[in-house]
C-alpha positions in Angstrom: -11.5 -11.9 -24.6 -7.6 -10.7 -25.8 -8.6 -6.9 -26.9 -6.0 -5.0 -29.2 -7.3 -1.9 -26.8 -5.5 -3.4 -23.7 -2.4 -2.8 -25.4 -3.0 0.7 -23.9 -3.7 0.2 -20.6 0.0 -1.3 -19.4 0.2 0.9 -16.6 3.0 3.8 -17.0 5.1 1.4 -19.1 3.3 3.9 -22.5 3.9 7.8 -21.7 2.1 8.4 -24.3 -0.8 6.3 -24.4 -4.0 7.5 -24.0 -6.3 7.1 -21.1 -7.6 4.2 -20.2 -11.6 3.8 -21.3 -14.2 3.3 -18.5 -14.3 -0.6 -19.8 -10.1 -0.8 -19.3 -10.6 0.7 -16.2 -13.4 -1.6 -14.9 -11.0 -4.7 -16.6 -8.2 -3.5 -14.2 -10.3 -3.0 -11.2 -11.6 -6.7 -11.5 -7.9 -7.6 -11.9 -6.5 -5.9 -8.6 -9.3 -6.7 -6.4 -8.9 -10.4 -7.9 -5.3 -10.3 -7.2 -6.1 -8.8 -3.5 -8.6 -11.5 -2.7 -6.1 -14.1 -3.7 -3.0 -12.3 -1.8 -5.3 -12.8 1.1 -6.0 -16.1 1.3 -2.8 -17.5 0.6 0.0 -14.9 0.4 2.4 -14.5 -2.7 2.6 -18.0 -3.7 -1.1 -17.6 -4.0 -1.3 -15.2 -6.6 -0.6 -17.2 -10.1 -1.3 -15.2 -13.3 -3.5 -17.9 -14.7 -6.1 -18.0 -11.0 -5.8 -13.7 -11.5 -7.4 -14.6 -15.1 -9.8 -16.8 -14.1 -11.1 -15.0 -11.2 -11.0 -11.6 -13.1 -13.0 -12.9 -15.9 -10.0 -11.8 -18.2 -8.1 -13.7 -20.9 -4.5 -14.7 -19.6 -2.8 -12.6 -22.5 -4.8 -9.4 -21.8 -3.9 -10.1 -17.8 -0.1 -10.2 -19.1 -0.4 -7.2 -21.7 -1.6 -5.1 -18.2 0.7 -6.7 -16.2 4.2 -8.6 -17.7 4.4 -10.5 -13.9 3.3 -11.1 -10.8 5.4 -8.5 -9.4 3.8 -5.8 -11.5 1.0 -6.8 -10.5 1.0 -6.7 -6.6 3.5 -3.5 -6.9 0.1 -2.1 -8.6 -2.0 -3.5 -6.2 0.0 -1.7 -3.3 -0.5 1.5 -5.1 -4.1 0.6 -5.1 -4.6 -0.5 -1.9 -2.6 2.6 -0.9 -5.1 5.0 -2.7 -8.2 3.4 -1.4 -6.6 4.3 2.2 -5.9 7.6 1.9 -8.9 8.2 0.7 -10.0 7.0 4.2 -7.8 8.8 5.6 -9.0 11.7 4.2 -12.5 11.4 5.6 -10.7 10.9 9.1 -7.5 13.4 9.4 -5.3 13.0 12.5 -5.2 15.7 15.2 -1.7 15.6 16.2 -0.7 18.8 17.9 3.0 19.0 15.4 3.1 17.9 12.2 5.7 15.3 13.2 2.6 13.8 15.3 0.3 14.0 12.2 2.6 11.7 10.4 3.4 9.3 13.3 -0.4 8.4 13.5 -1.6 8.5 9.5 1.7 5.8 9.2 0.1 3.7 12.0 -3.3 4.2 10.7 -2.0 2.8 7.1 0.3 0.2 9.0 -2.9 -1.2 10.9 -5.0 -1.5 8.2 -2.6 -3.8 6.6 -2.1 -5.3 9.6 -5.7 -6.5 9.0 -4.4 -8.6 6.2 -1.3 -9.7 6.9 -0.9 -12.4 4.1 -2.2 -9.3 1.4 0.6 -7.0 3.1 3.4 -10.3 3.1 2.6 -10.5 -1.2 2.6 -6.8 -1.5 6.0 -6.4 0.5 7.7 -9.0 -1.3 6.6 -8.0 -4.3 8.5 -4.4 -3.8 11.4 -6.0 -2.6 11.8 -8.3 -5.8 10.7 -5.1 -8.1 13.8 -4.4 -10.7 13.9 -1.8 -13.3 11.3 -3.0 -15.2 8.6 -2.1 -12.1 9.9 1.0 -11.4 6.5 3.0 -13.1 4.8 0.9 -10.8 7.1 1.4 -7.8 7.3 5.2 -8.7 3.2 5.1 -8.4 3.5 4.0 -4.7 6.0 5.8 -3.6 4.5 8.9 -5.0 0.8 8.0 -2.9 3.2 7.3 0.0 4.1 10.8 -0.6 1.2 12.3 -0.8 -0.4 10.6 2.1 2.4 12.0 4.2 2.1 15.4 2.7 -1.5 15.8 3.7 -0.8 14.9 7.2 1.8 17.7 7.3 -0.5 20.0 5.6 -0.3 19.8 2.0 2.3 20.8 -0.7 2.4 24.1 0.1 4.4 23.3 3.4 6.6 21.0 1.2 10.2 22.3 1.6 13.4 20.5 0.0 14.4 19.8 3.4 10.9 18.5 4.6 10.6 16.7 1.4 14.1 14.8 1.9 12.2 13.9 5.7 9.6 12.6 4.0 11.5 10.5 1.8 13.7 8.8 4.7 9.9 8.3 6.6 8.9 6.2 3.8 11.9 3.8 4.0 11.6 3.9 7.2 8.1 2.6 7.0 8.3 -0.2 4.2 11.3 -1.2 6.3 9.3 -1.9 9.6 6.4 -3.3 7.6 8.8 -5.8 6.6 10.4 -6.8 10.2 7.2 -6.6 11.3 6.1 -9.4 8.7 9.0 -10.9 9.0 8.8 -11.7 12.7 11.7 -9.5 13.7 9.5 -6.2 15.8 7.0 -5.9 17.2 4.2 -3.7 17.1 5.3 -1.2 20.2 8.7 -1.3 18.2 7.0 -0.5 14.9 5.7 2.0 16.8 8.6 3.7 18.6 10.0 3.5 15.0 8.3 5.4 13.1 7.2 7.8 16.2 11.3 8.3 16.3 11.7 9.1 12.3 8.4 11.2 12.3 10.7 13.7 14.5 12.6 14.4 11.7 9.5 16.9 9.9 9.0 18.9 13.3 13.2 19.3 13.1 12.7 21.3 9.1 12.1 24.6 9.1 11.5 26.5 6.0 14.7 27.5 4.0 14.0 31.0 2.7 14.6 31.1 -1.3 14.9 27.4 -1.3 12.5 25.7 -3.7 11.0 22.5 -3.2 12.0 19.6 -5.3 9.4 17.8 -7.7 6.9 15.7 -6.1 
């Protein structure tokens, strides 16, 4: 099933490659909800290039011309699952009075639904913290949904200051690193909570800096 065509579809690794045909895109589809459904059941140990193949219905060398490891792969599937939730989130906005409060509960809203699957979250989490150069398209891809999940809650890009934007950026690490204590066994929930509630602060403390452009999304 190798395809000369997959050599386009390795995800932001070919700036100029063209876009990825609807068949690509239903390949990589079957490949990151394989590689979920695996992550599930058995964590990162569980997801083995060869059982993403096989359960993706996709030849092992096409799998690797997508993805070169499992770390590309999970990072991607973050970025996925990350999509598919803000896309939920979307449908359901928060009504926090501040934007601060907005924030606070679209974070908790994304941290309980991976909460839901803790061994999927465990793969994906590990995955980011063993990503080196080589993933950073990948880990540039979540960060940048991250982003924009964080920037709706505030309001949208047009409330997207350089100040609120360098909030924004400390909310995120501030997130990944209580997903990861929480995993780890080292918070709990009400300190995940108090966490990111604490951290979320920082957006109501920006105000708009008058001829101050915002930096690149």
């Amino acid at each position: 099933m190798d395809d000369p065509e997959a050599e386009a579809a390795v995800p932001g690794r070919l700036p100029t490659a063209p876009p990825l045909t609807e068949r690509q895109r239903e390949r990589r589809r079957r490949i990151l909800h394989a590689t979920a459904q695996l992550a599930c059941r058995g964590g990162f140990e569980a997801v083995q290039m060869r059982e993403v193949a096989e359960s993706s219905q996709v030849a092992l060398g096409t799998l690797y011309r997508y993805f070169p490891s499992k770390v590309h792969l999970l990072v991607a599937t973050m970025h996925d699952q990350l999509e598919r939730l803000h896309g939920t989130l979307r449908k359901s906005p928060p009504d926090g009075e501040t934007a601060g409060e907005r924030v606070a509960q679209t974070l908790m809203r994304a941290f309980g639904a991976l909460q839901r699957e803790p061994r999927l979250a465990e793969a994906m989490a590990r995955a980011l913290t063993f990503a080196d150069r080589s993933v950073s398209p990948e880990v540039d891809q979540v960060s940048r949904q991250t982003t924009a999940i964080i920037l709706d809650a505030i309001g949208g890009l047009e409330d997207a200051t350089a100040a609120r934007l360098s909030a924004v950026r400390v909310i995120e690490h501030t997130w990944l690193s209580t997903l990861i204590t929480w995993l780890a066994g080292r918070a709990s929930l009400a300190q995940v909570r108090a966490d990111i509630e604490t951290v979320c602060r920082l957006i109501d403390l920006t105000e708009a800096e008058p001829g101050r452009a915002a930096a690149p999304v």
